[in-house]
C-alpha positions in Angstrom: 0.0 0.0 0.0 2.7 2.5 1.2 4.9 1.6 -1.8 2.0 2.1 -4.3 0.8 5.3 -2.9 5.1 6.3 -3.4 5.3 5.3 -7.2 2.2 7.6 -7.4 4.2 10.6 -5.8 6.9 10.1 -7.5 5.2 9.6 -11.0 2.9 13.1 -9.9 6.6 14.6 -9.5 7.7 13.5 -12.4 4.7 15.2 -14.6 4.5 18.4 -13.0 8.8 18.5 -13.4 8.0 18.5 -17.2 5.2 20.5 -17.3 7.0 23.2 -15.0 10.4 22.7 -17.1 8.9 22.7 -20.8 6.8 26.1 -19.7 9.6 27.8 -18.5 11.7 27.4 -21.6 11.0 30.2 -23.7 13.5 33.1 -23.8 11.2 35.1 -25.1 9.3 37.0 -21.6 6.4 38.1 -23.6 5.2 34.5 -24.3 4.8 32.9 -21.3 7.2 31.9 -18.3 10.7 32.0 -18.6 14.1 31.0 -16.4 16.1 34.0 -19.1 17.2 37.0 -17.0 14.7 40.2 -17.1 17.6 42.0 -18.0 19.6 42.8 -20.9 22.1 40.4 -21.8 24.1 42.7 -24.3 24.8 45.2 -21.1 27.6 44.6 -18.7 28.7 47.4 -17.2 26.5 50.7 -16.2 28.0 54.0 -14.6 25.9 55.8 -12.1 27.3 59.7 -11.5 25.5 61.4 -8.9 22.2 62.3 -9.0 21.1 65.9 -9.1 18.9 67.4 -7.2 16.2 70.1 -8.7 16.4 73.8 -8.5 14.1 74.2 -5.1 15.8 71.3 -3.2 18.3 72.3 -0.9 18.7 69.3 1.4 21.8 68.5 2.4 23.8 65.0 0.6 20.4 63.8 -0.9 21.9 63.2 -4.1 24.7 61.1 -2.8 22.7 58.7 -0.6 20.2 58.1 -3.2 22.8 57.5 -5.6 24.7 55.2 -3.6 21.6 53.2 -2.8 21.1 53.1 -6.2 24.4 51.6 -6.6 24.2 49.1 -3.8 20.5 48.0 -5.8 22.0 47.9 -9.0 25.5 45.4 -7.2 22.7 43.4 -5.5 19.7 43.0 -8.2 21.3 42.8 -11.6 24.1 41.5 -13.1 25.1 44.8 -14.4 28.8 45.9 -12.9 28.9 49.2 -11.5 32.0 51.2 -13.3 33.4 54.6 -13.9 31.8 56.1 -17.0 35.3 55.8 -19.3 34.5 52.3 -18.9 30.6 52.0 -19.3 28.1 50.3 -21.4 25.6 52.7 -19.9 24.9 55.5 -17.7 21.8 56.0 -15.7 21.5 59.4 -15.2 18.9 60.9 -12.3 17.5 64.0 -10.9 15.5 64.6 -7.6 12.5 66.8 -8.7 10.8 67.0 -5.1 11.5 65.8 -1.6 8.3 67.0 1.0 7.1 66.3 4.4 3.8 65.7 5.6 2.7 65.0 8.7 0.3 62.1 8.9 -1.0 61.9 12.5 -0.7 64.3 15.3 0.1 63.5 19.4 -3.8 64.3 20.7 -1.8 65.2 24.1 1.1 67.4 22.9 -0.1 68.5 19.2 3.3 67.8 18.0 3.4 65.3 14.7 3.4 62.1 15.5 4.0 60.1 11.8 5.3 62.0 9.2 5.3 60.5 5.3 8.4 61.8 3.5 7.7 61.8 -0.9 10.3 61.7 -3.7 9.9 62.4 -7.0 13.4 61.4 -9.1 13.8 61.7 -13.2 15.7 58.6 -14.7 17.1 58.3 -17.6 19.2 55.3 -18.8 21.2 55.4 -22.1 23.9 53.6 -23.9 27.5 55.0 -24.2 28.9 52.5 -27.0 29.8 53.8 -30.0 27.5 53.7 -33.0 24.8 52.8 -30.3 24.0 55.7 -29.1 20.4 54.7 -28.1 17.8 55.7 -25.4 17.4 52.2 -23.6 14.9 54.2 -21.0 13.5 57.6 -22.1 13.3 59.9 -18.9 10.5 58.4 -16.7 9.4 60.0 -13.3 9.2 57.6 -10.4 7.7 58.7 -7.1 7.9 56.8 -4.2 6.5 57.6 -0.5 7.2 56.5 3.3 6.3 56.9 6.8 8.7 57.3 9.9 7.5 57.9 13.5 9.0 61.2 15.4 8.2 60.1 18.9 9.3 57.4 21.4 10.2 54.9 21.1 11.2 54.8 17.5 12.3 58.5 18.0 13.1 58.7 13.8 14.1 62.1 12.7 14.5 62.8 8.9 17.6 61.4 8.2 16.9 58.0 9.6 12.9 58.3 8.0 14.9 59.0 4.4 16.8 56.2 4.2 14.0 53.7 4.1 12.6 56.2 1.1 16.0 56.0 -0.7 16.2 52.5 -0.2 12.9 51.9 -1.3 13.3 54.7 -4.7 16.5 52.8 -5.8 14.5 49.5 -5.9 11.9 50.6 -8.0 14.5 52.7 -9.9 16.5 49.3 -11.0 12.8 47.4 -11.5 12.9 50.2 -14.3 16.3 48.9 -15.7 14.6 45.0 -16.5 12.9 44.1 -19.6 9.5 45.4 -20.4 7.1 42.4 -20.0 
């Protein structure tokens, strides 16, 4: 009983192994599932300069820490290398539009701010620095992401510690942007 209740597993297995493998096949993403990269397989390398930040924002190293986030995304995601732009592919170019504050909830006893949600709005644009392909792989696209941090005990967040989640979470959806269209 136990061993013919076993062949049936392992026959079950069997099926769904070639069902799964023979539908994740195709290269091509648009047609179907696939086990190819989402990424370009022509780029290797990609140079990231620092971002810049728009005319009415004035906070202080906001450019670097979302460019180095970036960077870190890019290392850890893809399996683009991260270069100096002598030796690039590519160059993903950004700038920060807007960075705002807004409180979300208020302390009933003090009246201070309680949760604040910090937004950023970044510019991206990703083009190719080989020659004779000089090509727009992404034409500029706004992406605007948005989180909370808590002011008061006993997470005690200020802005600094509140932005870094936001950066974080911008230079995620910033390399989702470098993949393959599906």
């Amino acid at each position: 009983m136990i061993i013919k209740m076993m062949w049936k597993i392992s026959i079950a297995s069997l099926v769904l192994i070639m069902v799964v493998g023979t539908g994740c096949t195709n290269p091509d993403p648009t047609k179907g599932f696939t086990t190819a990269s989402q990424y370009r397989s022509d780029v290797k390398t990609i140079a990231v300069p620092i971002f810049h930040s728009g005319r009415s924002e004035y906070r202080r190293d906001i450019e670097v820490r979302l460019t180095e986030a970036v960077i870190k995304a890019i290392e850890a995601e893809t399996p683009y290398k991260v270069v100096p732009r002598s030796r690039a592919d590519t160059i993903l170019l950004g700038t920060i539009r807007k960075i705002d504050q807004r409180v979300l909830s208020y302390n009933p006893r003090t009246g201070r701010a309680r949760e604040v949600q910090v937004r950023i709005s970044v510019d991206i644009t990703w083009k190719d620095l080989r020659p004779n392909r000089k090509v727009i792989l992404l034409p500029k696209k706004t992406i605007r992401v948005a989180d909370e941090y808590i002011l008061e005990s006993p997470f005690s967040e200020n802005f600094f510690l509140g932005s870094e989640s936001l950066f974080n979470k911008t230079a995620r959806r910033i390399v989702g942007q470098l993949a393959n269209p599906w």
